[in-house]
Backbone as a printed PyTorch tensor [residue, N CA C, xyz], in Angstrom:
tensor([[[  8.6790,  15.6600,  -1.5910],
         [  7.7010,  14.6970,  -2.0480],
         [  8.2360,  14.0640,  -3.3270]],

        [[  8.3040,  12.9210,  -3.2920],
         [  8.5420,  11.7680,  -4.4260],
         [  7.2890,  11.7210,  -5.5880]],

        [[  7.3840,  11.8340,  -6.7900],
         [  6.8250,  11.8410,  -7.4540],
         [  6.8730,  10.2550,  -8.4310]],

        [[  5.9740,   9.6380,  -8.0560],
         [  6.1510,   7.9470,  -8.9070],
         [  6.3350,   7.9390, -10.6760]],

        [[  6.0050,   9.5470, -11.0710],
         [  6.0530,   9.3920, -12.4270],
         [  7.6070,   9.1610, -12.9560]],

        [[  8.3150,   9.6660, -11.8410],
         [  9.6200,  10.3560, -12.0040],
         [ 10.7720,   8.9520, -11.5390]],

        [[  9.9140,   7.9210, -11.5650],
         [ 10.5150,   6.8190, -10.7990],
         [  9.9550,   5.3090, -11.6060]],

        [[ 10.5820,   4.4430, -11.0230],
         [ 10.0700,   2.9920, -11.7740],
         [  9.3560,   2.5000, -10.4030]],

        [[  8.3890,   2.0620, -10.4930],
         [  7.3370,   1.0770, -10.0660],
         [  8.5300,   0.2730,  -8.8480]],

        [[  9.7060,  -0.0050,  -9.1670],
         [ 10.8510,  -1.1290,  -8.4030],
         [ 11.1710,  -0.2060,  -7.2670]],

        [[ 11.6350,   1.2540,  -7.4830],
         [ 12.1540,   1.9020,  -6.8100],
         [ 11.1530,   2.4470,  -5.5470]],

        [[  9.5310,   2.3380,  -6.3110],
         [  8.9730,   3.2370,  -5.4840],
         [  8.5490,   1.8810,  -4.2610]],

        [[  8.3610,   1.5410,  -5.0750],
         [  7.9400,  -0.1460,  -4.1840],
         [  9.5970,  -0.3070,  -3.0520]],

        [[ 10.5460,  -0.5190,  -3.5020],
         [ 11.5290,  -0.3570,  -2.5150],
         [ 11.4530,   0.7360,  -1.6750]],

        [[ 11.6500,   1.8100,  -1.7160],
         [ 11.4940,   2.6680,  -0.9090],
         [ 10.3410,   3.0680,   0.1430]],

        [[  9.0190,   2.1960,  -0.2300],
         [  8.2530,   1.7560,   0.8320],
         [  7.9360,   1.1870,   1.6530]],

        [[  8.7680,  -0.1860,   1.1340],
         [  9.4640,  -1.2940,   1.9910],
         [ 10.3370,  -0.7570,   2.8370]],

        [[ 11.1870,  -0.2100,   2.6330],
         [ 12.0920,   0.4900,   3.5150],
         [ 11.4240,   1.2490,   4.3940]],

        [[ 10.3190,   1.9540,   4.3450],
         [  9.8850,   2.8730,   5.0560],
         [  9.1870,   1.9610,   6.1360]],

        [[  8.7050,   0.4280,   5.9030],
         [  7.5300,   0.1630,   6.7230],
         [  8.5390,  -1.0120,   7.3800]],

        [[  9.8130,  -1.1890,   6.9680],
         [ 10.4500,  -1.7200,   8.0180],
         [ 11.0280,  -0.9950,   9.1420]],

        [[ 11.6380,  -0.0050,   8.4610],
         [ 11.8970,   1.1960,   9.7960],
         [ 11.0380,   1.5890,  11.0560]],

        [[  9.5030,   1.7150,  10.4090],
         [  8.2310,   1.9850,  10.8030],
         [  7.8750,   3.5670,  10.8590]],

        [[  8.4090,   3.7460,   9.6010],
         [  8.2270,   5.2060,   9.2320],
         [  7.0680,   5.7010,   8.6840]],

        [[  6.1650,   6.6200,   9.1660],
         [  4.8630,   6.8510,   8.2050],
         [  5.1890,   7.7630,   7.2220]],

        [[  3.9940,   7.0580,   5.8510],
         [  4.3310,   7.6470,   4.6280],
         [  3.2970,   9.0360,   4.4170]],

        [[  3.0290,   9.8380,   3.9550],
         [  2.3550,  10.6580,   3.2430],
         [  1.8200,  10.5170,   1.4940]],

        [[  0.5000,  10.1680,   1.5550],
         [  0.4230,   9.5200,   0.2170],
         [ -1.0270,  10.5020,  -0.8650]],

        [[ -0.0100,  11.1060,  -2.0310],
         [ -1.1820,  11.8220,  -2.2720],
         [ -1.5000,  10.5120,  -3.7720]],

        [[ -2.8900,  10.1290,  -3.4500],
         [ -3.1410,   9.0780,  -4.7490],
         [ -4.6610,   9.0750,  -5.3910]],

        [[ -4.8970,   8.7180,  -6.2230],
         [ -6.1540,   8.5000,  -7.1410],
         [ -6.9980,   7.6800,  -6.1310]],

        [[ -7.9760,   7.9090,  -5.3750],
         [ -9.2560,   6.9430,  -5.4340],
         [-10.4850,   6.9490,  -5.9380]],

        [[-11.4160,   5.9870,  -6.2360],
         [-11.9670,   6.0870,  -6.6210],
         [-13.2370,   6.5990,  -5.7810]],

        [[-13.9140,   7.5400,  -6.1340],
         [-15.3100,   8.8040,  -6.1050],
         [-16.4440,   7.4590,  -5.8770]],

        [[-17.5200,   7.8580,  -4.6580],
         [-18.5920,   7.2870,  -4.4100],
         [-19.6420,   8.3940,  -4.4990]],

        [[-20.8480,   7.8160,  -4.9810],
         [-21.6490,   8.6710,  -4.9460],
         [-22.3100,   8.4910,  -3.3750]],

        [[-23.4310,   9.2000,  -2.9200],
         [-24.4120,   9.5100,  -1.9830],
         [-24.3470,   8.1370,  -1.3710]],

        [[-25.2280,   7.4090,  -2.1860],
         [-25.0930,   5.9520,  -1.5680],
         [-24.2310,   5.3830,  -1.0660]],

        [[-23.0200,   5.4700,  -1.8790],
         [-21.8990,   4.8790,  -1.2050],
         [-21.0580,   3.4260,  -2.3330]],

        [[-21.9810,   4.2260,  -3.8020],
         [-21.7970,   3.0890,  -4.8200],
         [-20.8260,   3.7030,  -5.4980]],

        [[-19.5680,   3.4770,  -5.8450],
         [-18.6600,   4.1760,  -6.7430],
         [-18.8940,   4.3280,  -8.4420]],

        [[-18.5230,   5.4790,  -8.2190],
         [-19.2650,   6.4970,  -9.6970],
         [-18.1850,   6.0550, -10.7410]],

        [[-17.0660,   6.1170, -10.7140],
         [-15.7740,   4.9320, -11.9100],
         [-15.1380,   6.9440, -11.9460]],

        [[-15.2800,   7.7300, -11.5900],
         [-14.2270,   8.7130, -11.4610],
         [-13.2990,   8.4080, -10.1920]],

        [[-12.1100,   9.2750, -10.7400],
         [-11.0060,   9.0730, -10.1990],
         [-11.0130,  10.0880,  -9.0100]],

        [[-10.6800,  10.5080,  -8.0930],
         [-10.1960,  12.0770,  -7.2140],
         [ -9.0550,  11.6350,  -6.5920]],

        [[ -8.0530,  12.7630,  -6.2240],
         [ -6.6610,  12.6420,  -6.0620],
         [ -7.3020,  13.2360,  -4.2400]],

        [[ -6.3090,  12.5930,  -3.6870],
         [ -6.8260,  12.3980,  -1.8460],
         [ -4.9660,  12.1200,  -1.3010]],

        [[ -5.2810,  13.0200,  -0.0260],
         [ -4.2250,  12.8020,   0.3100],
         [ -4.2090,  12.3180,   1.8230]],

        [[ -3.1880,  10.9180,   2.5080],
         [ -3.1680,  10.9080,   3.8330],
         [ -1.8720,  10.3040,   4.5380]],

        [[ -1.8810,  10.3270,   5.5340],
         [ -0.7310,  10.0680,   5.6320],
         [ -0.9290,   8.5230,   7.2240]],

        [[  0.1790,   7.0640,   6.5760],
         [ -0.4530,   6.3960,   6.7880],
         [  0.8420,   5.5540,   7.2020]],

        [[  0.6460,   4.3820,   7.8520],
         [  1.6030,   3.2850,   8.3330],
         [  1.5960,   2.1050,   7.7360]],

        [[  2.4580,   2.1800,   6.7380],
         [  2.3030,   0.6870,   6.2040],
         [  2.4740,  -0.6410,   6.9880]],

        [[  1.5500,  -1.8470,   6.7170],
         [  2.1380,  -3.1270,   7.7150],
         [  2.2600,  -3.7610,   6.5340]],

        [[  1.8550,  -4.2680,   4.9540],
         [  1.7040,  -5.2650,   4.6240],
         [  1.4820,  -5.0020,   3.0360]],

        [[  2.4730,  -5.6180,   2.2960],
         [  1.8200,  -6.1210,   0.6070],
         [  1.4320,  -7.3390,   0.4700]],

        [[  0.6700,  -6.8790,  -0.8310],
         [  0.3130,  -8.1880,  -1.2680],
         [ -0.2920,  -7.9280,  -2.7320]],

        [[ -0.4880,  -8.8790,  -3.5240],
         [ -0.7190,  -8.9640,  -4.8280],
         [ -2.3810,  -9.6620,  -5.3770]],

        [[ -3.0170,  -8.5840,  -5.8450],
         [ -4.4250,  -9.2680,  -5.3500],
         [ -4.6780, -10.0320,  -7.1370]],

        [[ -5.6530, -11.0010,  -6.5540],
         [ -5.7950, -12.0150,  -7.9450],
         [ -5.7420, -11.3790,  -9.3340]],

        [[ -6.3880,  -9.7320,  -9.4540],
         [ -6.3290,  -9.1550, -10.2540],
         [ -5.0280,  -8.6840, -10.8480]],

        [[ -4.0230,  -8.3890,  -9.9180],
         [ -2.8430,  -8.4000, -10.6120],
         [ -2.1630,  -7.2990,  -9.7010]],

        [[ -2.7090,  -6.4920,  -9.1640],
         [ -2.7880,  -4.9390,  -8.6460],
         [ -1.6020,  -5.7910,  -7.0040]],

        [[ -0.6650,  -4.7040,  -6.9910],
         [  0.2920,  -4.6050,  -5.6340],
         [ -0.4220,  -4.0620,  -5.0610]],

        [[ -0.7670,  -4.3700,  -3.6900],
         [ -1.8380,  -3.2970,  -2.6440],
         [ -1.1980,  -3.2340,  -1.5790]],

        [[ -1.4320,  -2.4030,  -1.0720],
         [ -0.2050,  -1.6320,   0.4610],
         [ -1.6010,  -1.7280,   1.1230]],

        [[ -1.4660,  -2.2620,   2.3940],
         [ -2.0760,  -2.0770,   3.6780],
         [ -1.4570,  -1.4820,   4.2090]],

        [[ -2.2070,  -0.5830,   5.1340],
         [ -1.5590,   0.7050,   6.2950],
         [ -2.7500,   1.2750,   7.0330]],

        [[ -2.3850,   1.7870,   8.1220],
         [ -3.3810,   2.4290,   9.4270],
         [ -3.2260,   3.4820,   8.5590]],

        [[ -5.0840,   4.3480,   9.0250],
         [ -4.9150,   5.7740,   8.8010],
         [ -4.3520,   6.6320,   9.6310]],

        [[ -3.3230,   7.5570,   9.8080],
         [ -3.4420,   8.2080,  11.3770],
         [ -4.0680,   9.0320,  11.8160]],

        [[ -5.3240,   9.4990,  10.2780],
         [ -6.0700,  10.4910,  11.0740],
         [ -7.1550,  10.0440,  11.9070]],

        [[ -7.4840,   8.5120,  11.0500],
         [ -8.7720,   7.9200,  12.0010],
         [ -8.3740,   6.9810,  12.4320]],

        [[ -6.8680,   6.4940,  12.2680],
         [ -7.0440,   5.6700,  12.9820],
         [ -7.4850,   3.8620,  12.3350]],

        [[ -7.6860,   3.7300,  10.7950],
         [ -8.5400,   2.3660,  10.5630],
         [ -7.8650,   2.2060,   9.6150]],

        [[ -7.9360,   0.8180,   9.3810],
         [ -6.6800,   0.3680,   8.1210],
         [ -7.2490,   0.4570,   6.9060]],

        [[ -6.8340,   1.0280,   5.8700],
         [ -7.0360,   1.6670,   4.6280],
         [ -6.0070,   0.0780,   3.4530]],

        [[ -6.6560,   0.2030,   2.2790],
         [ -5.6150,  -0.5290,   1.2990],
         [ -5.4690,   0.2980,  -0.0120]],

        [[ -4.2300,   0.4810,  -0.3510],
         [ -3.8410,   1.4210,  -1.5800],
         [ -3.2300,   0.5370,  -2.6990]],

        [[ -3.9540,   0.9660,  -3.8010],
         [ -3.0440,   0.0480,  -4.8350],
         [ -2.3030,   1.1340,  -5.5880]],

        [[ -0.6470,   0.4920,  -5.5250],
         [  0.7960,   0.7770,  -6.6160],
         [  0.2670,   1.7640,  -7.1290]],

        [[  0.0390,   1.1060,  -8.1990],
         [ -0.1970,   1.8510,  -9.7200],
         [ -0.8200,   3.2460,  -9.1800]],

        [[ -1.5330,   3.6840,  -8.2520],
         [ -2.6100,   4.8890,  -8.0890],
         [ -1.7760,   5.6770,  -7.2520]],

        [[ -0.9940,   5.3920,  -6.7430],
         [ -0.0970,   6.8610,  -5.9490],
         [  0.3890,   7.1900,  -6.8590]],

        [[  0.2310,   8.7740,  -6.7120],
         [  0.6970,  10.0740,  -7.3660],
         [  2.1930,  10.5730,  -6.5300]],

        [[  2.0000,  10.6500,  -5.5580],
         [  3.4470,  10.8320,  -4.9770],
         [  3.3610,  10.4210,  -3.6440]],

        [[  4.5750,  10.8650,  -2.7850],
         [  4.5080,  10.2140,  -1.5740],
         [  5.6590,  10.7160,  -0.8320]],

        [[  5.7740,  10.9510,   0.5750],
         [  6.7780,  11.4760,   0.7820],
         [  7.0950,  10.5330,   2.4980]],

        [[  8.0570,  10.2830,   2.5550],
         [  8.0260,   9.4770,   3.7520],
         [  9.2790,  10.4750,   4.7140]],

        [[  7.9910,   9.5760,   6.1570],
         [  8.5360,  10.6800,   7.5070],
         [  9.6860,  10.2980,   8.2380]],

        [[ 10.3170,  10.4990,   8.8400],
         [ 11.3360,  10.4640,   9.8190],
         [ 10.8470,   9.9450,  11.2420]],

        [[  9.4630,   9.9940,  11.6150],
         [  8.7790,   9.9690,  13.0680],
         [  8.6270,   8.4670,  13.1840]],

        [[  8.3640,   7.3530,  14.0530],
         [  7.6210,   6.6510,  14.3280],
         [  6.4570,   6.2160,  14.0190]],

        [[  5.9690,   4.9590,  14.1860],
         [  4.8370,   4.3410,  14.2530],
         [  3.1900,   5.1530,  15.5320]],

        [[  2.6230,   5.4140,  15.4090],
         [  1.9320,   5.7140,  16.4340],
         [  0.6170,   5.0940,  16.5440]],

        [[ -0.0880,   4.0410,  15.6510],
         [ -1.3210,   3.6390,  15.6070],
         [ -1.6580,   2.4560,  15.7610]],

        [[ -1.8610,   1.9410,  16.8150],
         [ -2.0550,   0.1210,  16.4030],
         [ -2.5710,  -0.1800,  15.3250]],

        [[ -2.1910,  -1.1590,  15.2920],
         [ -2.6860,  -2.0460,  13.7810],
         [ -3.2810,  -3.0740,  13.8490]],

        [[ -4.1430,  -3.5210,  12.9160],
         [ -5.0450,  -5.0290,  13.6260],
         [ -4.3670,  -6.1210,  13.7230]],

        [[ -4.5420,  -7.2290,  14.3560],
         [ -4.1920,  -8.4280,  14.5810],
         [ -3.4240,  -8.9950,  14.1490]],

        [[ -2.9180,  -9.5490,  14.1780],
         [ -1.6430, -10.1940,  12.6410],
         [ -2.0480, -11.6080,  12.1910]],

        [[ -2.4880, -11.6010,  11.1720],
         [ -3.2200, -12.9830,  10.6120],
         [ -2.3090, -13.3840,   9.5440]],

        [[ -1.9620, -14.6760,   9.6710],
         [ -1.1740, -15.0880,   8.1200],
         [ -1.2540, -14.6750,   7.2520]],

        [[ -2.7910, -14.3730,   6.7820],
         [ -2.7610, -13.8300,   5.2140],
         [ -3.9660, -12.3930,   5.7710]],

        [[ -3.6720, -11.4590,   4.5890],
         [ -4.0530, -10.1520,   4.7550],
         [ -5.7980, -10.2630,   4.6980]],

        [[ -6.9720,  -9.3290,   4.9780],
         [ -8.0480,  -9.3420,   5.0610],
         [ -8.5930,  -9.8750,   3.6930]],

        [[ -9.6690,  -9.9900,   3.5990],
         [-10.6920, -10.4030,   2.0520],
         [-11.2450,  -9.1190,   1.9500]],

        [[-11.3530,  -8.7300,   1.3190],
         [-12.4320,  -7.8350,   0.7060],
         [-13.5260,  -8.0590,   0.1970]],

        [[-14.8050,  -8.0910,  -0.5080],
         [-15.9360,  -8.7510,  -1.2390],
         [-15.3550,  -8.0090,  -2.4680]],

        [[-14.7590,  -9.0990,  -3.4190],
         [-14.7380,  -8.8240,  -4.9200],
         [-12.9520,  -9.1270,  -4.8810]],

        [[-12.1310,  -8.9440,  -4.1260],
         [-10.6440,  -8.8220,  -4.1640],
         [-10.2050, -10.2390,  -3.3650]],

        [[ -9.7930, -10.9020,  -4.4340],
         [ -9.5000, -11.9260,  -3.5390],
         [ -7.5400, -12.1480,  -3.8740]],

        [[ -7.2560, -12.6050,  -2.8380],
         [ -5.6950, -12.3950,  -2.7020],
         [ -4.9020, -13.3110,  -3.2180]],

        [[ -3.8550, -13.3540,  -3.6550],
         [ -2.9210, -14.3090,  -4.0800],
         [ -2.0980, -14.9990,  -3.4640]],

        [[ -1.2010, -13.9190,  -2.7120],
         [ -0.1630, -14.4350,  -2.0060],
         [  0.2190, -13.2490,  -0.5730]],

        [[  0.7610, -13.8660,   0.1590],
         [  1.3310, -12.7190,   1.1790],
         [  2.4680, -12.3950,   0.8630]],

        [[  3.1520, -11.0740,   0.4350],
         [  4.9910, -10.9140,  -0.6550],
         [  5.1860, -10.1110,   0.7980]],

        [[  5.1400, -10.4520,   1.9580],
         [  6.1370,  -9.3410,   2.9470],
         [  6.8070, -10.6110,   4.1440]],

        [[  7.8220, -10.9090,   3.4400],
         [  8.5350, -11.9600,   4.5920],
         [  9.5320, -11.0070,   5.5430]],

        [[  9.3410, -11.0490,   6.5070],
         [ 10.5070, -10.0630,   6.8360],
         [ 11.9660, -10.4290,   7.0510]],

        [[ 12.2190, -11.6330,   7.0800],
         [ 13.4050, -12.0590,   6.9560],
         [ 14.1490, -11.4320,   5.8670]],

        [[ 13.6630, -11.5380,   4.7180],
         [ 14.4880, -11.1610,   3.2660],
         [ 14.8060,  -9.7620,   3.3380]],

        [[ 16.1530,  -9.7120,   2.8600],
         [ 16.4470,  -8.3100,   2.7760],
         [ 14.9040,  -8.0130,   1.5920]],

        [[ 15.1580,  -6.1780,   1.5230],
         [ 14.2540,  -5.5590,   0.5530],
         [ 14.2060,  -5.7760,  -0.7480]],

        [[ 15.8270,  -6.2000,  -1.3160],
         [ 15.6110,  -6.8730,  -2.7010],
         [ 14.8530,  -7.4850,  -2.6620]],

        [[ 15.2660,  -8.7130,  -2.0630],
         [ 13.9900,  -9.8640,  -2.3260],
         [ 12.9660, -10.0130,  -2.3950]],

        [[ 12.1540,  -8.8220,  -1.3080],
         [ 10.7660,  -8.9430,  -1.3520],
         [ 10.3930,  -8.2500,  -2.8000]],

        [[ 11.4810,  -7.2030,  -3.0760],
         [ 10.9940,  -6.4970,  -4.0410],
         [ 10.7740,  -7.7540,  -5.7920]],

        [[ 11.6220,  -8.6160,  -5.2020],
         [ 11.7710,  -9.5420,  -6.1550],
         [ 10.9250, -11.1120,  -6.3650]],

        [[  9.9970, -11.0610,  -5.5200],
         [  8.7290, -11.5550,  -4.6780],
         [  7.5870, -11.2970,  -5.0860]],

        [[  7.6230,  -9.7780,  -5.5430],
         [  6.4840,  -9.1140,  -5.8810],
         [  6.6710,  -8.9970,  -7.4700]],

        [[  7.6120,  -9.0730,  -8.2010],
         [  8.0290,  -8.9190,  -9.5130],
         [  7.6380, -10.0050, -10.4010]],

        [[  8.1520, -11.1810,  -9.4260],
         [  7.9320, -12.4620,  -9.9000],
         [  6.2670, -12.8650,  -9.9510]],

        [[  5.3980, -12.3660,  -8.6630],
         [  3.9850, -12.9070,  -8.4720],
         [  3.6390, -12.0570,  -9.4910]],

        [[  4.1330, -10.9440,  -9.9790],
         [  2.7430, -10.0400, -10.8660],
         [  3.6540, -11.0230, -12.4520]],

        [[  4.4280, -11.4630, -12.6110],
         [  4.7500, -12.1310, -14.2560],
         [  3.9820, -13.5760, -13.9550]],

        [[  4.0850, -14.3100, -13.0210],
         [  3.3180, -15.4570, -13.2820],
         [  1.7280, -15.4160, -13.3090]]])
């Protein structure tokens, strides 16, 4: 298991790219944020772990790199932001989960609105990595 403390933000971001071109699933233990009963989030953090298929970055208006990926335990596409993985360890196996539809630009959320789509697949991994470097300085 990869530990992001132990790494730069460039490397870990490359090495995920790499993983979701291969179509390798990752294992991701990271910070989310705690809901209460209702279902209204309480602003604590809890460390959660799953293991997931990346399809897609992107850079949301707020500033935050967010990884889209299927869950494989249920099955439903989850979004993780950068900064909040704690570590991560990527698999050797295949893809096994469909993924939704493929739309030009990634889903909306209510409150997250998106910037740009940074996953061309043409570009080698530098580039994208250099895609995403550039959208979070401007």
């Amino acid at each position: 298991m990869r530990h992001t403390k132990n790494e730069t933000s460039t490397t870990t971001l490359t090495r995920l790219i790499k993983a979701a071109d291969r179509q390798h699933p990752v294992t991701l233990a990271y910070l989310k944020e705690e809901k209460d009963d209702n279902g209204r989030k309480t602003g604590a953090l809890v460390e959660t772990v799953r293991t997931v298929e990346i399809y897609d970055f992107y850079v949301s208006a707020a500033g935050d790199i967010v990884i889209k990926a299927m869950d494989r335990s249920t099955g439903e596409a989850r979004s993780f932001r950068a900064d909040r993985i704690l570590s991560y360890s990527i698999h050797r196996t295949r893809y096994l989960v469909a993924r939704p539809a493929a739309d030009d630009k990634p889903a909306r959320t209510t409150g997250l609105a998106t910037v740009t789509v940074l996953y061309p697949v043409d570009l080698p991994i530098a580039g994208r990595v250099e895609l995403l470097a550039d959208a979070l300085a401007a």
